[in-house]
C-alpha positions in Angstrom: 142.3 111.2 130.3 139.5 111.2 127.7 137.7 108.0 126.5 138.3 106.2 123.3 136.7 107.5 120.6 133.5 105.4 119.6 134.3 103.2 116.5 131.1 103.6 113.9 128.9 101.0 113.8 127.7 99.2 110.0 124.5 99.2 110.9 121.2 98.0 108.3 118.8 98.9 110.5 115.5 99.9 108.4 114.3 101.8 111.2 117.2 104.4 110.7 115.7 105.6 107.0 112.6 106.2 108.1 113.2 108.2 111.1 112.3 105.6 113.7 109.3 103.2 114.9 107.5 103.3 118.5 105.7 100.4 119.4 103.7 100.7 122.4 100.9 98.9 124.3 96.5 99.9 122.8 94.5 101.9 124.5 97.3 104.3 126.1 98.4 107.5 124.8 102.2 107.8 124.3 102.7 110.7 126.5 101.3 108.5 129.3 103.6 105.7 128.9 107.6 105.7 129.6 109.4 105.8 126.4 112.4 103.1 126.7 114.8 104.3 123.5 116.1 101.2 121.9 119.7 102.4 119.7 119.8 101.0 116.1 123.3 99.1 116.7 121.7 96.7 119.8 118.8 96.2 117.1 121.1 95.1 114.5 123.6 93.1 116.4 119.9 91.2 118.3 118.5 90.8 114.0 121.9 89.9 112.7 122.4 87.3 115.8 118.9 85.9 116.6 117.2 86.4 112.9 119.9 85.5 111.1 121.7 83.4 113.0 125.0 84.8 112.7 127.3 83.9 115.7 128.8 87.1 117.6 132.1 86.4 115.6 130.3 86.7 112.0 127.9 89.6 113.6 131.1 91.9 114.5 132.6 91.5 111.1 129.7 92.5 109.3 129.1 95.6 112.1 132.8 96.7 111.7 132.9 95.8 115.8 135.1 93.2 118.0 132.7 90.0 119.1 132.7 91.6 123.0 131.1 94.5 121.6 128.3 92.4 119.9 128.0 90.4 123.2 127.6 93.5 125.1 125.2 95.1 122.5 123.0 91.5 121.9 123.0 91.4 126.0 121.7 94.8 126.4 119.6 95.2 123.9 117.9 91.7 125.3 117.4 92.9 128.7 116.1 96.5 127.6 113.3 94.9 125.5 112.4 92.5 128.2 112.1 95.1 130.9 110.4 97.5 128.4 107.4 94.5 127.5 106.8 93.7 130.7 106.7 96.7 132.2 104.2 98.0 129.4 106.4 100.8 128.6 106.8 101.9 124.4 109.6 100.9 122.8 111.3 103.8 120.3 113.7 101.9 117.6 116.5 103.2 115.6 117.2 106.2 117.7 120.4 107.9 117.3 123.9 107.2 119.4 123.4 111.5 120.4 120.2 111.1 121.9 121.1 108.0 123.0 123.9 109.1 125.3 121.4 112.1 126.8 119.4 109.2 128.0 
């Protein structure tokens, strides 16, 4: 039996146009450091939730997504950045769902 297909995500994540930002810590080359990829729809449901204030209700509607899938996204996308600053790692924004799922 094969999956459901993936509904598309409305997504206004800046970092998508220009091809994506790394933030990582000084002092320590890139290749050095473990790159945790951060996908553009958990950055835009975490902006459109905890910038903008919009409750996970108003968030889905404006992603074209059910308010379980902006939980899931908001509550991943929280824990990934967490682990990824602590650790020290680099975060990579607005990377794409393909590379996403190789990951």
């Amino acid at each position: 039996m094969n999956p459901r297909p993936r509904k598309h995500r409305h997504c206004e994540c800046p970092f998508r146009q220009r091809g994506g930002v790394t933030y990582k810590p000084i002092s320590i080359p890139l290749s050095q450091l473990r790159q945790v990829r951060f996908p553009a729809d958990e950055l835009e449901a975490l902006r459109l939730c905890d910038v903008e204030g919009l409750t996970q209700e108003e968030a889905g509607e404006r992603m074209g997504v059910s308010r379980g899938t902006v939980q899931r996204l908001v509550t991943g996308g929280r824990k990934r950045l967490l682990e990824a600053l602590l650790a020290g790692d680099a975060l990579v924004f607005g990377v794409d769902e393909a590379s996403q799922d190789a990951q």
